[in-house]
KETITOR-373023 format. One record per atom (N, C-alpha, C, O): x, y, z. Coordinates in steps of 0.02 Angstrom, whole numbers, padded with zeros to 5 digits, always signed. Last residue first. Example, Ala and Ser with C-alpha at 12.3 -4.5 7.8 and 13.67 -1.06 7.14 Angstrom:
2
+00642-00112+00354 +00684-00053+00357 +00645+00002+00394 +00670+00057+00402 +00660-00284+00390 +00615-00225+00390 +00660-00165+00390 +00712-00166+00423 
END
This chain:
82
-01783-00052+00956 -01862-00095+00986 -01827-00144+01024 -01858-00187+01055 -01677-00030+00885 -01688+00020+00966 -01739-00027+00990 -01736-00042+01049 -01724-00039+00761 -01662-00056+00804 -01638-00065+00877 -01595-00097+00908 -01839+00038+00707 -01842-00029+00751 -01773-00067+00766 -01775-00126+00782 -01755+00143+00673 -01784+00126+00767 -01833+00082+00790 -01861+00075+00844 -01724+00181+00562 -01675+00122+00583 -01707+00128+00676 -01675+00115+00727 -01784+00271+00475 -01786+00218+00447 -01759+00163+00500 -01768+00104+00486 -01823+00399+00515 -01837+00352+00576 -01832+00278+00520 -01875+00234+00527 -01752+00510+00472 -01837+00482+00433 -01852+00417+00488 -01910+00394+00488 -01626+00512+00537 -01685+00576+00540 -01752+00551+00513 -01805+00576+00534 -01579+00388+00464 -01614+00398+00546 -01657+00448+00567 -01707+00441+00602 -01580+00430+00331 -01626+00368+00378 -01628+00384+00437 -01682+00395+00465 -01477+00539+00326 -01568+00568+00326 -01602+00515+00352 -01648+00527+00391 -01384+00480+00387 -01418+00527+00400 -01461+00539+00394 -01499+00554+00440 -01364+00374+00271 -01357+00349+00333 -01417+00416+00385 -01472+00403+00409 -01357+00470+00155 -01406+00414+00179 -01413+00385+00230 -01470+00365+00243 -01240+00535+00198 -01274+00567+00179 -01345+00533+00183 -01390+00563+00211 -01135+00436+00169 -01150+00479+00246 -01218+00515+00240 -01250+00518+00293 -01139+00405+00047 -01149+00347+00096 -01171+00386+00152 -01223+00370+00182 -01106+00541-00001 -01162+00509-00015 -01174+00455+00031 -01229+00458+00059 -00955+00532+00041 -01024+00583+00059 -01083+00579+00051 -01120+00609+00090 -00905+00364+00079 -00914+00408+00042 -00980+00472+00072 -01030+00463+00107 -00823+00295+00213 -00892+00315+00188 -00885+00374+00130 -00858+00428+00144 -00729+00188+00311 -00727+00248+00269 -00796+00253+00214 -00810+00205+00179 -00693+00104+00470 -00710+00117+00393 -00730+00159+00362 -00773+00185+00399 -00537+00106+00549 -00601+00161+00527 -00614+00114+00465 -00574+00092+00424 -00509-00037+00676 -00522-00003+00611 -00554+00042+00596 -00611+00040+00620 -00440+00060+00830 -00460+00004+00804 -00473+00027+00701 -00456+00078+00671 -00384+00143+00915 -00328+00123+00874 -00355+00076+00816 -00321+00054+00770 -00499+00174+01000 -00474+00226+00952 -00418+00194+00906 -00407+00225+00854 -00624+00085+01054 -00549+00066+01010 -00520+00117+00976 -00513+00107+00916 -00697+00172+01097 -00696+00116+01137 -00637+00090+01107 -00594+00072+01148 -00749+00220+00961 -00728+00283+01015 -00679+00236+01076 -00628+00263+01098 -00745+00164+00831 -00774+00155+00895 -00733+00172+00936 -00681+00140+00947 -00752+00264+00678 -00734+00213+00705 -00771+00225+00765 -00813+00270+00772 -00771+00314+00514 -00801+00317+00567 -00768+00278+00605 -00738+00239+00569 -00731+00454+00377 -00704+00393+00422 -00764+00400+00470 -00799+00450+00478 -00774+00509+00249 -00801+00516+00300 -00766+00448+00352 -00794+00393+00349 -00735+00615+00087 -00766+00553+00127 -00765+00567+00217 -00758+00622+00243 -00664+00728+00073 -00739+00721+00068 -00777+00651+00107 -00828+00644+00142 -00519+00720+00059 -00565+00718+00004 -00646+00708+00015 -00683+00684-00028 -00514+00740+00200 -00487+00787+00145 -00529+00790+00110 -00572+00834+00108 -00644+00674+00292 -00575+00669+00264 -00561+00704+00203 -00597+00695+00155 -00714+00704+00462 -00704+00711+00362 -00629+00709+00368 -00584+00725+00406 -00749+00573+00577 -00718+00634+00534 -00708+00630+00466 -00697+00584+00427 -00836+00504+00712 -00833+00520+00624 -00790+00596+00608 -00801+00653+00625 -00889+00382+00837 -00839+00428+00795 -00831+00461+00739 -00805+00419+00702 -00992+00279+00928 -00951+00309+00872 -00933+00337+00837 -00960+00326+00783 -00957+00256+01111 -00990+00274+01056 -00957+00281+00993 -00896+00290+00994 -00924+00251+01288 -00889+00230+01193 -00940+00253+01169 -00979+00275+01210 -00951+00381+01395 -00925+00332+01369 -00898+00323+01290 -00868+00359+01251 -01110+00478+01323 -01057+00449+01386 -01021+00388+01353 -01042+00353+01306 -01192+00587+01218 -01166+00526+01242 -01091+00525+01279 -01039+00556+01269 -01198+00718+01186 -01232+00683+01238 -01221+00622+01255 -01242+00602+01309 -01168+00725+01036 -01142+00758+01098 -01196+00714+01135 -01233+00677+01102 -01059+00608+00946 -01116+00664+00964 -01124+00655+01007 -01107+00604+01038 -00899+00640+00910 -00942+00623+00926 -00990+00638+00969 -00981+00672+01019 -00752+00671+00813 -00819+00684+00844 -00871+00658+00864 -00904+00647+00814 -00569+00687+00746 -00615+00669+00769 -00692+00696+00805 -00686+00753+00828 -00502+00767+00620 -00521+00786+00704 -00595+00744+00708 -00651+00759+00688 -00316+00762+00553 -00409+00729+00554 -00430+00750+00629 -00395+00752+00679 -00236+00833+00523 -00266+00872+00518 -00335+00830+00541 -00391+00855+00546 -00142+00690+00467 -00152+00724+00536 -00174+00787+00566 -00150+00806+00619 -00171+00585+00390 -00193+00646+00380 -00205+00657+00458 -00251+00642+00495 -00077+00463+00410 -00101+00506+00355 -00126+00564+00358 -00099+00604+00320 -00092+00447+00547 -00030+00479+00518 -00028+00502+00443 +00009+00546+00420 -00241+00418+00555 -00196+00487+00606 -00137+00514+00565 -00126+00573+00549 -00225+00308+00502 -00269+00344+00483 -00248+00437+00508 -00245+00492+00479 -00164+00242+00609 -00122+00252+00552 -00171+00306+00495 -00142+00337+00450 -00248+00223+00720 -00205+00258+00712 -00168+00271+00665 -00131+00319+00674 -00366+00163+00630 -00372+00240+00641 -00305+00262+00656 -00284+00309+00623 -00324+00027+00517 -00297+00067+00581 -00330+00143+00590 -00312+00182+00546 -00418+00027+00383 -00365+00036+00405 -00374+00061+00492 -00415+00098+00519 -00557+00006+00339 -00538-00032+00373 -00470-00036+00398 -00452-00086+00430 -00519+00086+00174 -00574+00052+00216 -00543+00025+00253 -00491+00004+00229 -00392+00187+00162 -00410+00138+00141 -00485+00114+00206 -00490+00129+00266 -00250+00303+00094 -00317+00317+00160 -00364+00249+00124 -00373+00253+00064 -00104+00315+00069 -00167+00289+00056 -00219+00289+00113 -00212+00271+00172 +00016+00372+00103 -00034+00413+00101 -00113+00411+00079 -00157+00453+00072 +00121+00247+00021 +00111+00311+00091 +00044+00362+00047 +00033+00378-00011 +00001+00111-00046 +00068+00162-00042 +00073+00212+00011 +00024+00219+00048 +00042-00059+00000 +00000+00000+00000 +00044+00062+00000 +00099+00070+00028 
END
């Protein structure tokens, strides 16, 4: 893999050393682990589990993020929660 490849399922920490401008986030009100998301340069979207910061990010296109979002805002995913 070459330096500076940003890849699905890589190391967050190595995710770090690629682009060390990345700033992690997670939404507010939650305690503890939960999960994580920052933009990446090009637009996409790492996520990982707050609980493994070293663990894998997988990586989301803007569009992927973008669906994920409006489903939950449309309540596509709370029979999850049932």
């Amino acid at each position: 893999m070459a330096e500076g490849t940003v890849y699905n399922g890589m190391p967050a920490g190595q995710l770090r050393e690629q682009v060390p401008s990345l700033e992690w986030r997670k939404a507010s009100g939650t305690e503890g682990a939960g999960v994580e998301m920052a933009r990446l340069p090009d637009g996409q979207v790492a996520v990982r589990n707050s609980a493994f910061p070293d663990g894998p990010a997988l990586i989301y296109t803007r569009a992927e993020i973008e669906a994920l979002i409006g489903g939950a805002q449309d309540g596509d995913f709370d029979a999850l929660l049932a």
